[in-house]
PDB file of N, H, CA, C and O in Angstrom:
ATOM      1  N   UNK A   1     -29.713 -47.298  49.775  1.00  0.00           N
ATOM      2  CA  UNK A   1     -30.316 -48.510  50.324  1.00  0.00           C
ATOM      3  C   UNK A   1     -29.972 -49.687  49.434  1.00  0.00           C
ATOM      4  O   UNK A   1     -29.886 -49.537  48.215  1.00  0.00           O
ATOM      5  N   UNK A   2     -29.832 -50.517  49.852  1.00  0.00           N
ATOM      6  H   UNK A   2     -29.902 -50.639  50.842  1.00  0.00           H
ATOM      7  CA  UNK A   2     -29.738 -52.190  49.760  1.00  0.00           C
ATOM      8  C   UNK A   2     -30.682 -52.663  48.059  1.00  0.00           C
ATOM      9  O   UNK A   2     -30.332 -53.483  47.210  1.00  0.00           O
ATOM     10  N   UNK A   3     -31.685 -51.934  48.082  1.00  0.00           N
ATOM     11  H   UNK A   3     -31.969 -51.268  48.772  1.00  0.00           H
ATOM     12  CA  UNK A   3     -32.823 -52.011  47.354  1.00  0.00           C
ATOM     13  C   UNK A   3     -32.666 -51.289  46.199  1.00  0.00           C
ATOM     14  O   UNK A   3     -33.556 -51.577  45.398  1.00  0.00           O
ATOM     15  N   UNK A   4     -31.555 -50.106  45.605  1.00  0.00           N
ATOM     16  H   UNK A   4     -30.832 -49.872  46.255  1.00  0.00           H
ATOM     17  CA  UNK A   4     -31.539 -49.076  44.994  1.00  0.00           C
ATOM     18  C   UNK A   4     -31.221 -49.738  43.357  1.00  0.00           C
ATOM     19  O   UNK A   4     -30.280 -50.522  43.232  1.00  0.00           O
ATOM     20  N   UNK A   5     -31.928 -49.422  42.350  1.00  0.00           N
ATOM     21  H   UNK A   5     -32.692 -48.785  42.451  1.00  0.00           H
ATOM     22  CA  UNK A   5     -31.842 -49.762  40.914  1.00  0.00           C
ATOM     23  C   UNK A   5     -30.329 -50.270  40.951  1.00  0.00           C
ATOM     24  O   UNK A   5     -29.971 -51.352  40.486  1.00  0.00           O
ATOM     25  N   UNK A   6     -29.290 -49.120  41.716  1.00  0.00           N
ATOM     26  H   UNK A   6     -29.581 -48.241  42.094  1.00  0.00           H
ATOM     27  CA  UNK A   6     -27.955 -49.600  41.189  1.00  0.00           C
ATOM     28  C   UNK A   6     -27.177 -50.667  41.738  1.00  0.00           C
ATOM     29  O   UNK A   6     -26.040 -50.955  41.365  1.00  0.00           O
ATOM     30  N   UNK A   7     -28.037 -51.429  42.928  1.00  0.00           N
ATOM     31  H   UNK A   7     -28.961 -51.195  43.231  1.00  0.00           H
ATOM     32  CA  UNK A   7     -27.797 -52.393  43.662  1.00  0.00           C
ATOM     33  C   UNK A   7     -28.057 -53.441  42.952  1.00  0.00           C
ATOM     34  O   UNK A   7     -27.314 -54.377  43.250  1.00  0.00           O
ATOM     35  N   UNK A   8     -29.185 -53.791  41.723  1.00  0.00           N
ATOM     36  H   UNK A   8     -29.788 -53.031  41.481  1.00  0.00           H
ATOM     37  CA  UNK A   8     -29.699 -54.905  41.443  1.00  0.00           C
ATOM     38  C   UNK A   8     -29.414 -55.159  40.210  1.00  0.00           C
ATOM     39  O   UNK A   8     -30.022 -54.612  39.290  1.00  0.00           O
ATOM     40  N   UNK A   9     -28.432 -56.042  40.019  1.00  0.00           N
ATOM     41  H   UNK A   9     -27.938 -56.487  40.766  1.00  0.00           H
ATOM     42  CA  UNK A   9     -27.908 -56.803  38.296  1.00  0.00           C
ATOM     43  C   UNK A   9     -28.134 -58.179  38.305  1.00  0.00           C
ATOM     44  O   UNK A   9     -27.831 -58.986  39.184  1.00  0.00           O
ATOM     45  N   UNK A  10     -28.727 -58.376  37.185  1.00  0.00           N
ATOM     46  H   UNK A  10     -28.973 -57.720  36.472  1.00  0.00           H
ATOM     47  CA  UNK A  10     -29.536 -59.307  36.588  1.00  0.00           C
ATOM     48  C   UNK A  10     -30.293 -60.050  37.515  1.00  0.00           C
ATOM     49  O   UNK A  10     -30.223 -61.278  37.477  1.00  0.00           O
ATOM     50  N   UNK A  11     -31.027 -59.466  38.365  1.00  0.00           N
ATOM     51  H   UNK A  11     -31.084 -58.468  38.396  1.00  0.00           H
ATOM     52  CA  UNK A  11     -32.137 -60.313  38.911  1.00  0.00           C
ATOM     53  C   UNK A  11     -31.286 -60.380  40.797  1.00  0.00           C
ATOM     54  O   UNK A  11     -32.006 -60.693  41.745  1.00  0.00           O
ATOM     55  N   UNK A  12     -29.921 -60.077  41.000  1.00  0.00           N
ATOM     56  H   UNK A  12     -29.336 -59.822  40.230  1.00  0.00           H
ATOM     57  CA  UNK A  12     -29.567 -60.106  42.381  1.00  0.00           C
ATOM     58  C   UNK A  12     -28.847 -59.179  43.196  1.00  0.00           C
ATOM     59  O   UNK A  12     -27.881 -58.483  42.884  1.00  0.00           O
ATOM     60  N   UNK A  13     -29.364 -59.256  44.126  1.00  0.00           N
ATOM     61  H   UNK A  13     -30.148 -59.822  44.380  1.00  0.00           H
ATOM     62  CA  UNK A  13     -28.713 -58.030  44.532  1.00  0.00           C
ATOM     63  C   UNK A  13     -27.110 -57.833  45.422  1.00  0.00           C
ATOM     64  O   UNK A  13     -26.589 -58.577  46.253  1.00  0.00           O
ATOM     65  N   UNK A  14     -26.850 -57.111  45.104  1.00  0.00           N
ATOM     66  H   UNK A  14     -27.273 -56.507  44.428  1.00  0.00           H
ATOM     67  CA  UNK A  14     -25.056 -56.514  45.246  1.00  0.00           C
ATOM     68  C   UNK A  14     -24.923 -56.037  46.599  1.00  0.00           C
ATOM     69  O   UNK A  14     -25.722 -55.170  46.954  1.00  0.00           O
ATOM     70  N   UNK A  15     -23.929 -56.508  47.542  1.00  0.00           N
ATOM     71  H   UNK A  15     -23.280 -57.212  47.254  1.00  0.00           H
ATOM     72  CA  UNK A  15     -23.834 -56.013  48.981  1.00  0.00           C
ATOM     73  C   UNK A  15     -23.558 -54.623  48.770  1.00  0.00           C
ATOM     74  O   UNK A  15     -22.999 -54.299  47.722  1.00  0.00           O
ATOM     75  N   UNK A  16     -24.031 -53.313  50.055  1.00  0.00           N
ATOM     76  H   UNK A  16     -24.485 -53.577  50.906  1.00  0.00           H
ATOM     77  CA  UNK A  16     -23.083 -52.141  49.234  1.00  0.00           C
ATOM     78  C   UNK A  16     -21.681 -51.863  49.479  1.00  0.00           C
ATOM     79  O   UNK A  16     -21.198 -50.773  49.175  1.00  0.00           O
ATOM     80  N   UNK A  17     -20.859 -52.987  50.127  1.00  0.00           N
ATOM     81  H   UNK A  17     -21.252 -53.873  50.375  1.00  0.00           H
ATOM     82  CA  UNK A  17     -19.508 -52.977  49.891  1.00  0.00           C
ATOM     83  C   UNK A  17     -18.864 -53.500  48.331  1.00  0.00           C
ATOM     84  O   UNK A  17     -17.776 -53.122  47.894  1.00  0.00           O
ATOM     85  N   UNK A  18     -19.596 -54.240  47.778  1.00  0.00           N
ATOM     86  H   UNK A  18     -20.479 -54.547  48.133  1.00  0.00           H
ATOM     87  CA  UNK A  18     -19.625 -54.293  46.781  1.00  0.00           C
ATOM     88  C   UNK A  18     -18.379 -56.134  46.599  1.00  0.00           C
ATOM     89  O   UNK A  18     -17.827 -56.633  45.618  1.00  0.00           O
ATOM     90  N   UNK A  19     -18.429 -56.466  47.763  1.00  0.00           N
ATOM     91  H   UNK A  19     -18.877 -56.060  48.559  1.00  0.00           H
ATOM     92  CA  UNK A  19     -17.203 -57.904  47.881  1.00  0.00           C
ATOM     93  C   UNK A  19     -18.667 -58.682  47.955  1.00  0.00           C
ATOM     94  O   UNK A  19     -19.646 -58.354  48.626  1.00  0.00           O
ATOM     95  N   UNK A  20     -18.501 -59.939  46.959  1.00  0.00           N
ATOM     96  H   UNK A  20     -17.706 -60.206  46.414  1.00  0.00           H
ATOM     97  CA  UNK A  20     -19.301 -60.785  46.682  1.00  0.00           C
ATOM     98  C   UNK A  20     -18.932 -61.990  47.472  1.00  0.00           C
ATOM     99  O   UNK A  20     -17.775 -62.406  47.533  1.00  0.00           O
ATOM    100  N   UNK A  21     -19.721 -62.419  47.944  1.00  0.00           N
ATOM    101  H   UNK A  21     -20.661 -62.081  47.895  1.00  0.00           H
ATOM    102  CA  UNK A  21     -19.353 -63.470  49.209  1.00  0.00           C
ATOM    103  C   UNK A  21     -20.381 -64.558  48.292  1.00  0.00           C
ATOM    104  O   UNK A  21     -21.414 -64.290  47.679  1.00  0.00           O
ATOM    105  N   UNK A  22     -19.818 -65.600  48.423  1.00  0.00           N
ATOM    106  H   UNK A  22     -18.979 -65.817  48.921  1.00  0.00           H
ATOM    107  CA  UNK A  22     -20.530 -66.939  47.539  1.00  0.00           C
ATOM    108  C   UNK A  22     -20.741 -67.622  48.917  1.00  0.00           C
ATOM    109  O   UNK A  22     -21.635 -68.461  48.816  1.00  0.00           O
ATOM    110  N   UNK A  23     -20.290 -67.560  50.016  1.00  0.00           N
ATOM    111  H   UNK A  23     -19.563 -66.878  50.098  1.00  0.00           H
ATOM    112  CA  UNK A  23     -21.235 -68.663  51.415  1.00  0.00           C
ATOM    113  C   UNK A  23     -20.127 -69.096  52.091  1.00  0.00           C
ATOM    114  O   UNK A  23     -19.147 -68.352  52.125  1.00  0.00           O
ATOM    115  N   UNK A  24     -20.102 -70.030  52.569  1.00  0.00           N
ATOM    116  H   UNK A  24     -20.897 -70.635  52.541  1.00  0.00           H
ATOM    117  CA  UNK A  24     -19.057 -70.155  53.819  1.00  0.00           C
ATOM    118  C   UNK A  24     -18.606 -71.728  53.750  1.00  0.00           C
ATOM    119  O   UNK A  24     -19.525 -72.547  53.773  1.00  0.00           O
ATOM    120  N   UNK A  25     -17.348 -72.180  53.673  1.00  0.00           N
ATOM    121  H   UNK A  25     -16.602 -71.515  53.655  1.00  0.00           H
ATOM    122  CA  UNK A  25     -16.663 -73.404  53.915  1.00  0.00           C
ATOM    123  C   UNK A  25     -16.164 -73.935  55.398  1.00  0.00           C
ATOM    124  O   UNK A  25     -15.233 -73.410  56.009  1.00  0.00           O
ATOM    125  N   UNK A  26     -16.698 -74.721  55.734  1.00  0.00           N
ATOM    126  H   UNK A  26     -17.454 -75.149  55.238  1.00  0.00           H
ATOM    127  CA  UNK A  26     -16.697 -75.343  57.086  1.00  0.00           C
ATOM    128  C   UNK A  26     -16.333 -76.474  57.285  1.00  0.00           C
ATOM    129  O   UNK A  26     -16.638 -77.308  56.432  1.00  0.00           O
ATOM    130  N   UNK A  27     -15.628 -76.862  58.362  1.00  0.00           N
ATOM    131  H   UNK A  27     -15.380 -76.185  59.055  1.00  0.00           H
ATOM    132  CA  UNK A  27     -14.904 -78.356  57.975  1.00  0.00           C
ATOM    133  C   UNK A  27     -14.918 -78.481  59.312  1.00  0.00           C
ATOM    134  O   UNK A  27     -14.573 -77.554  60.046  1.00  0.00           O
ATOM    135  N   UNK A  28     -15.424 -79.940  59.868  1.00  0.00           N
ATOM    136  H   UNK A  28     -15.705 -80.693  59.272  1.00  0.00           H
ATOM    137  CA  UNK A  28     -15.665 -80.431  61.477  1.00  0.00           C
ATOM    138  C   UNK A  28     -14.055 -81.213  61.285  1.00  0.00           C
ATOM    139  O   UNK A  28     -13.628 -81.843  60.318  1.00  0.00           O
ATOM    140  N   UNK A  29     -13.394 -80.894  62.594  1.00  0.00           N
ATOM    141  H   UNK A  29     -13.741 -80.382  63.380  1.00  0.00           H
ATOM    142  CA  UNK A  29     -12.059 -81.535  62.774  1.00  0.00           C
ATOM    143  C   UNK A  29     -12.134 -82.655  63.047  1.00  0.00           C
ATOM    144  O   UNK A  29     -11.098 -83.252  62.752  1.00  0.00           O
ATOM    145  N   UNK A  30     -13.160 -83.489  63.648  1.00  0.00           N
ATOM    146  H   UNK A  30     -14.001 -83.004  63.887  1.00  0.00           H
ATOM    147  CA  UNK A  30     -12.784 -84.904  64.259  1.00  0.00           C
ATOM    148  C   UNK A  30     -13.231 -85.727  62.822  1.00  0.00           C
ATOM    149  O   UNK A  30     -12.797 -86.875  62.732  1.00  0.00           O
ATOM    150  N   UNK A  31     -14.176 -85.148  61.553  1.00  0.00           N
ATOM    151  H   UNK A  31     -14.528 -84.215  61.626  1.00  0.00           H
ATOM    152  CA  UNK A  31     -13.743 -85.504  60.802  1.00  0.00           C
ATOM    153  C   UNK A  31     -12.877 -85.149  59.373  1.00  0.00           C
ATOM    154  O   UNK A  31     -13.065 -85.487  58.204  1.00  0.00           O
ATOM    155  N   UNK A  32     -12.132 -84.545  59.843  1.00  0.00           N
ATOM    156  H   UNK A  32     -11.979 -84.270  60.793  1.00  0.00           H
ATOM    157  CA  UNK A  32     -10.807 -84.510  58.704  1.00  0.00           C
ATOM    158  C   UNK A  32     -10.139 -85.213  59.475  1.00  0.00           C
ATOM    159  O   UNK A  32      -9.563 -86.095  58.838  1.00  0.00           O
ATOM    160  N   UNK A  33      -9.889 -85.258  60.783  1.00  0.00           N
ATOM    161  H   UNK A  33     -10.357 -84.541  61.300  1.00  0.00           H
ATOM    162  CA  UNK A  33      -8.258 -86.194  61.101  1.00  0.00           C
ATOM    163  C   UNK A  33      -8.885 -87.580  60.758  1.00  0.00           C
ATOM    164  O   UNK A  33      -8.120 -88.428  60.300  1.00  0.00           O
ATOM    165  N   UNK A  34     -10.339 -87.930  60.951  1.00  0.00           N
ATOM    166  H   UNK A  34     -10.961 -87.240  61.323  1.00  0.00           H
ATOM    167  CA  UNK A  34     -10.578 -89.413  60.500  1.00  0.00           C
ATOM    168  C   UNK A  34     -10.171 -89.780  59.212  1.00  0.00           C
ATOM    169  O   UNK A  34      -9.665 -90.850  58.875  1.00  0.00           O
ATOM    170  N   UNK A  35     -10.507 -88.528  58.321  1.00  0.00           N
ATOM    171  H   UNK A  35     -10.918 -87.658  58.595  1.00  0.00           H
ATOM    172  CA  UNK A  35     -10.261 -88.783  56.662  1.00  0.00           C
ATOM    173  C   UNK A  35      -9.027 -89.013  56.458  1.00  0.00           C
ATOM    174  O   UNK A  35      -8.478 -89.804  55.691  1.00  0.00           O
ATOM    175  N   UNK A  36      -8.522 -88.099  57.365  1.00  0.00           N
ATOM    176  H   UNK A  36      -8.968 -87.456  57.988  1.00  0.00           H
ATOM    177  CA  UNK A  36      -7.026 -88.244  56.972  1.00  0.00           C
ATOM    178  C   UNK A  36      -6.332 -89.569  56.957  1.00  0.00           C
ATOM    179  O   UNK A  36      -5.608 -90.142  56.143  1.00  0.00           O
ATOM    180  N   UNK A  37      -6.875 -89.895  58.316  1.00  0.00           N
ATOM    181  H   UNK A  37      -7.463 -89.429  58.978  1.00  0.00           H
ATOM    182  CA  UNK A  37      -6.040 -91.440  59.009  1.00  0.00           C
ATOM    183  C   UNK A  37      -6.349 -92.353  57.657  1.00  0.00           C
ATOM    184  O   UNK A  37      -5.546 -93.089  57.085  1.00  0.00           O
ATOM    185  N   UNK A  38      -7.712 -92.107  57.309  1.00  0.00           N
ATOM    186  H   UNK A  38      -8.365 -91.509  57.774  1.00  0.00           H
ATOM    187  CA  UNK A  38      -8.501 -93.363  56.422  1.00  0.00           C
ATOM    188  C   UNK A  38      -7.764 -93.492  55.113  1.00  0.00           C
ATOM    189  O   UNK A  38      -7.696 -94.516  54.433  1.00  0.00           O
ATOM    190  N   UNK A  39      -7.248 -92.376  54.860  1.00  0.00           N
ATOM    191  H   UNK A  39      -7.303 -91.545  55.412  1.00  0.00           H
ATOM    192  CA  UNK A  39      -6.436 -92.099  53.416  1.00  0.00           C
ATOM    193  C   UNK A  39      -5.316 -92.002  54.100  1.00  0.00           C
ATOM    194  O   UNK A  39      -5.485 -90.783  54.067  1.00  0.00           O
ATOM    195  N   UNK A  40      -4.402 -92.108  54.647  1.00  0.00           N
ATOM    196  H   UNK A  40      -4.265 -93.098  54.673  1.00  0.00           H
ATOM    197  CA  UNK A  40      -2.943 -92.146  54.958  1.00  0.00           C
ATOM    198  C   UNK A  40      -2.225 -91.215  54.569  1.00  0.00           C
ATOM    199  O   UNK A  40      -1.043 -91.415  54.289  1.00  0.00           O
ATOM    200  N   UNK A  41      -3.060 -89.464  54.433  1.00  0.00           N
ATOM    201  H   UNK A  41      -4.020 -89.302  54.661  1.00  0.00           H
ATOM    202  CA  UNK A  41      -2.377 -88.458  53.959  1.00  0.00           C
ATOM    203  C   UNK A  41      -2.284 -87.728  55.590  1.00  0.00           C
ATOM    204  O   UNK A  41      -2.804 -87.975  56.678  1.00  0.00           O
ATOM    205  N   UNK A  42      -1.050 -86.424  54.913  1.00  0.00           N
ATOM    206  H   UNK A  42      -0.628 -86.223  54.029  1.00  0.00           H
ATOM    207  CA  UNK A  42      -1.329 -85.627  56.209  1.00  0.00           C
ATOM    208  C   UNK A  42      -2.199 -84.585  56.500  1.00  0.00           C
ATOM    209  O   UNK A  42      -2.596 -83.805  55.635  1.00  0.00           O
ATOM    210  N   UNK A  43      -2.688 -84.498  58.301  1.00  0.00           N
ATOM    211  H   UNK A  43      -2.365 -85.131  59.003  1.00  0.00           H
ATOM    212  CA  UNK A  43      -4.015 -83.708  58.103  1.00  0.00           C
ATOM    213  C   UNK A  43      -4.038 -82.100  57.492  1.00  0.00           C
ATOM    214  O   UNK A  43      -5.099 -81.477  57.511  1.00  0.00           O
ATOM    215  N   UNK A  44      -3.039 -81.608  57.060  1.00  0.00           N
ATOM    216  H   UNK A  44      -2.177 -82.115  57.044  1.00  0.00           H
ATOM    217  CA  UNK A  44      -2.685 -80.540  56.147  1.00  0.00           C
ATOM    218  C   UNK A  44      -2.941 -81.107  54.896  1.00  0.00           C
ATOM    219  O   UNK A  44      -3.878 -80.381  54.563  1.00  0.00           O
ATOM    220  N   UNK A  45      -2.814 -81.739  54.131  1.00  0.00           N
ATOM    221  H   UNK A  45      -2.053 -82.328  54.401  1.00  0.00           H
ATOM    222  CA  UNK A  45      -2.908 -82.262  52.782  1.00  0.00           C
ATOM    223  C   UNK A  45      -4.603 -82.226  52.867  1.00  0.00           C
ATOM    224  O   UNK A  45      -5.064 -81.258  52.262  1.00  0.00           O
ATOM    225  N   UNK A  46      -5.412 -82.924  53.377  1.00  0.00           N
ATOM    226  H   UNK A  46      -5.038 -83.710  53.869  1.00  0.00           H
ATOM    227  CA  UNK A  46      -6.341 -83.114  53.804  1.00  0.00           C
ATOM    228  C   UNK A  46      -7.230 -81.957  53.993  1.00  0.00           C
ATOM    229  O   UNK A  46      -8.206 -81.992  53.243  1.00  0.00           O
ATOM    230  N   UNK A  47      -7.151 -80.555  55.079  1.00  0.00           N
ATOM    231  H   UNK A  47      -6.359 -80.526  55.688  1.00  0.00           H
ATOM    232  CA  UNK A  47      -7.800 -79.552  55.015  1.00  0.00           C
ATOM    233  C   UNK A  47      -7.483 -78.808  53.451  1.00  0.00           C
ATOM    234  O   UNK A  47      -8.320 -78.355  52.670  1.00  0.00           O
ATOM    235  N   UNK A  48      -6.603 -78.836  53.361  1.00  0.00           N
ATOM    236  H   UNK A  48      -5.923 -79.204  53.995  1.00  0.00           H
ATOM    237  CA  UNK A  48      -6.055 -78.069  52.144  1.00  0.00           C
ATOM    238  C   UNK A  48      -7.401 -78.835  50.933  1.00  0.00           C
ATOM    239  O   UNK A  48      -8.172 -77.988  50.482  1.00  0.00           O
ATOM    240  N   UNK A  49      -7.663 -80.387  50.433  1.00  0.00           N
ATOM    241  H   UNK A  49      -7.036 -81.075  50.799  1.00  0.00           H
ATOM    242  CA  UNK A  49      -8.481 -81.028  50.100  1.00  0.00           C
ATOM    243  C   UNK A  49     -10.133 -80.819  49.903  1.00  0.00           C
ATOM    244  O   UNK A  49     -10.882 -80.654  48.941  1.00  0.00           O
ATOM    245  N   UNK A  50     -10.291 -80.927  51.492  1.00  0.00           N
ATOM    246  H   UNK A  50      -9.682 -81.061  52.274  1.00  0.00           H
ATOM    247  CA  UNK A  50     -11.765 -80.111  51.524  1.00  0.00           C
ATOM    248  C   UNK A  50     -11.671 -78.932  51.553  1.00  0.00           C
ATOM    249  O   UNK A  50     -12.782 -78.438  51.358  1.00  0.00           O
ATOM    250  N   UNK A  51     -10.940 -78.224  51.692  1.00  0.00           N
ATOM    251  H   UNK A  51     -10.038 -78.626  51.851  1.00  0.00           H
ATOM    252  CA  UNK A  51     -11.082 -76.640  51.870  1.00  0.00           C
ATOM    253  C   UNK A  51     -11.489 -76.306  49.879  1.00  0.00           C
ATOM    254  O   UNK A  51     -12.465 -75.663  49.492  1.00  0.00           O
ATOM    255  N   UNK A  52     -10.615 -76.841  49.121  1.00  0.00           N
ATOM    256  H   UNK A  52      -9.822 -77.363  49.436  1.00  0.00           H
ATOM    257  CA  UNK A  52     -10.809 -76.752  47.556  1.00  0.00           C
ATOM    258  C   UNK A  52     -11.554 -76.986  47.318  1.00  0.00           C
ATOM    259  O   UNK A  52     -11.963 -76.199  46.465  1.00  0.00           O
ATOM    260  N   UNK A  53     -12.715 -78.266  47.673  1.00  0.00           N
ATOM    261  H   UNK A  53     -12.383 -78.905  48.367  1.00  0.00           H
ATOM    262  CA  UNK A  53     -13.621 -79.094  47.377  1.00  0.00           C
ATOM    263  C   UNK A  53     -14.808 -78.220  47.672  1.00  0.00           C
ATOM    264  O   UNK A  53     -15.808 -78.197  46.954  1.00  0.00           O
ATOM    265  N   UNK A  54     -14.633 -77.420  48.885  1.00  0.00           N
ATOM    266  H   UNK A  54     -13.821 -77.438  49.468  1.00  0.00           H
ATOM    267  CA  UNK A  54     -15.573 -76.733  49.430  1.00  0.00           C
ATOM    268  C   UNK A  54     -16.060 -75.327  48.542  1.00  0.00           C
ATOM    269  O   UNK A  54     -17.219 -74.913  48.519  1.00  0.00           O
ATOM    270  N   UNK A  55     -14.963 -74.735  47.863  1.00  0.00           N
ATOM    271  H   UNK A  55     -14.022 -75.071  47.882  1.00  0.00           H
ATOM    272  CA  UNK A  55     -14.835 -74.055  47.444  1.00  0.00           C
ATOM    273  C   UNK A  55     -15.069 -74.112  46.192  1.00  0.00           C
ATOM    274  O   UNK A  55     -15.357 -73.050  45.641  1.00  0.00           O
ATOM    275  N   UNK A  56     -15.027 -75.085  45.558  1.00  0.00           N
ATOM    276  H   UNK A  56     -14.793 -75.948  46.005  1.00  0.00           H
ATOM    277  CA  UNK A  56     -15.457 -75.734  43.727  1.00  0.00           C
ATOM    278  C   UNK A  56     -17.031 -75.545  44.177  1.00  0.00           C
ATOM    279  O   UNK A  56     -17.713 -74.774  43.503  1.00  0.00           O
ATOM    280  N   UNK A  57     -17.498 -76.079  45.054  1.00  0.00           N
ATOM    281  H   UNK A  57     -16.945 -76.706  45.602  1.00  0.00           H
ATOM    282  CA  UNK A  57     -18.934 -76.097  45.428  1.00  0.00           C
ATOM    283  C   UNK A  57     -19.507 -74.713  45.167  1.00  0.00           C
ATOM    284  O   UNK A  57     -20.558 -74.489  44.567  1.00  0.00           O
ATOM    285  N   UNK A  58     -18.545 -73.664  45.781  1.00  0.00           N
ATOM    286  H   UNK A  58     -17.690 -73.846  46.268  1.00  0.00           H
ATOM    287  CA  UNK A  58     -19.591 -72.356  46.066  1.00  0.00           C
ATOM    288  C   UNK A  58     -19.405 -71.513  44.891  1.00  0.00           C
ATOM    289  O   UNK A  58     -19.853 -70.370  44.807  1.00  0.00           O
ATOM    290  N   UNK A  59     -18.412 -72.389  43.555  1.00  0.00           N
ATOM    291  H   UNK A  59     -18.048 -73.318  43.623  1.00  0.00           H
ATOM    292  CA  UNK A  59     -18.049 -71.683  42.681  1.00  0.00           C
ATOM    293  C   UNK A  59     -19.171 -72.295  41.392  1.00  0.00           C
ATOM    294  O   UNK A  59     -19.302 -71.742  40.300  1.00  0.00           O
ATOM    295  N   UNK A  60     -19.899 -73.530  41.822  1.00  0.00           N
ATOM    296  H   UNK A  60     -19.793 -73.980  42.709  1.00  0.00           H
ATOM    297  CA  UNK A  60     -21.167 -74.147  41.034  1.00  0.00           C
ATOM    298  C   UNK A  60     -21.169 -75.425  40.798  1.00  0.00           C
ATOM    299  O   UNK A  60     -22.117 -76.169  40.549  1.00  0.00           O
ATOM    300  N   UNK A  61     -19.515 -75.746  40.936  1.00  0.00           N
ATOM    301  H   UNK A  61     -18.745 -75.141  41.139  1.00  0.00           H
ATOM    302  CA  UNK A  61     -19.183 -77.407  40.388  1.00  0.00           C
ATOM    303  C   UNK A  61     -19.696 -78.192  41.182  1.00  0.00           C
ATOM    304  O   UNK A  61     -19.327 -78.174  42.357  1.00  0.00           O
ATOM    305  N   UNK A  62     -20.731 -79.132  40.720  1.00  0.00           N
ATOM    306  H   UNK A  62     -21.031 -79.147  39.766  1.00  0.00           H
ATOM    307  CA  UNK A  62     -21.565 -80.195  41.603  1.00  0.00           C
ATOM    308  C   UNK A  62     -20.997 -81.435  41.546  1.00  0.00           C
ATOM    309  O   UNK A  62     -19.891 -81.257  41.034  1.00  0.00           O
ATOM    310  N   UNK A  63     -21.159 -82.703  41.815  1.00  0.00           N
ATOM    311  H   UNK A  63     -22.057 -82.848  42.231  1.00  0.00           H
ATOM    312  CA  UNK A  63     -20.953 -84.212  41.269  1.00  0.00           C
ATOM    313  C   UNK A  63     -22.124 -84.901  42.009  1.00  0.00           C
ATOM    314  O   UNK A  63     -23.027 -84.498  42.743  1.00  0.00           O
ATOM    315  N   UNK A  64     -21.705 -86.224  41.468  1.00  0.00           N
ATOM    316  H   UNK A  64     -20.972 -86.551  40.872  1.00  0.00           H
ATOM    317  CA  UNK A  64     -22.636 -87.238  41.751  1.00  0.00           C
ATOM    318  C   UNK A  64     -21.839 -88.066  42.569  1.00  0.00           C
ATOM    319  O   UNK A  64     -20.842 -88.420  41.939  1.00  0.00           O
ATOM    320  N   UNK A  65     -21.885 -88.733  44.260  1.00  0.00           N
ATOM    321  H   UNK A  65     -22.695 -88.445  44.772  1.00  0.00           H
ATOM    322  CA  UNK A  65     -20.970 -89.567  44.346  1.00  0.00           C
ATOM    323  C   UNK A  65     -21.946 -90.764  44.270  1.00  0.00           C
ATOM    324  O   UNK A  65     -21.515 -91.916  44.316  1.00  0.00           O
TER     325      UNK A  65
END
């Protein structure tokens, strides 16, 4: 079970596949092509952008804008 002593390190608990999932990156399209247009990059440069950004997030890195 989900619940088992060997499931729980330091205070959280471990899926029993054992692949640690930190949460999910999501990006609405009508605004990346806006971002994109607004910055004059291409909308590949752009997902590629937030997709990293999204991902610094679920890895702890915060900011202040």
């Amino acid at each position: 079970a989900l619940e088992d002593a060997s499931d729980v390190r330091g205070g959280f608990v471990n899926p029993p596949d054992e692949v640690l999932r930190l949460g999910d990156v999501v990006l609405c399209w009508p605004e990346v092509l806006q971002l994109a247009a607004k910055e004059d990059v291409l909308v590949d440069d752009e997902v590629y952008f937030l997709t990293a950004h999204g991902v610094d997030h679920l890895l702890g890195e915060h900011h202040e804008w």
